[in-house]
Phi, psi and omega in degrees: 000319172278011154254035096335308158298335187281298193329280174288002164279351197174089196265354163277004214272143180253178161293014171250334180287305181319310165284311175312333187281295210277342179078056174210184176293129172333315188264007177283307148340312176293317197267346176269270197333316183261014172272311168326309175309313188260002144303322188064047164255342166233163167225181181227130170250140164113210187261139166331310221254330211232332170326184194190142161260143208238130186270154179267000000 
């Protein structure tokens, strides 16, 4: 859930921004991010760089 709260405070928001807010590892990110994803409860739209997360 709280990255869901980040998601909507800031869908620009990055996994590296993510782990530092919540105090755990990228890859503890990486890996909740693609769990959400393949849940289809968020996506990620755009470019790496330039992208945005979109909640479904």
């Amino acid at each position: 859930m709280a990255i869901i709260d980040i998601i909507k405070e800031n869908p620009n928001c990055t996994q590296s921004q993510m782990a530092e807010l919540l105090g755990v590892s990228e890859k503890t990110i990486e890996r909740d991010t693609a769990e959400l994803q393949s849940s289809g409860i968020i996506k990620y739209e755009g470019e790496k760089k330039n992208g945005a997360w979109v909640l479904r």
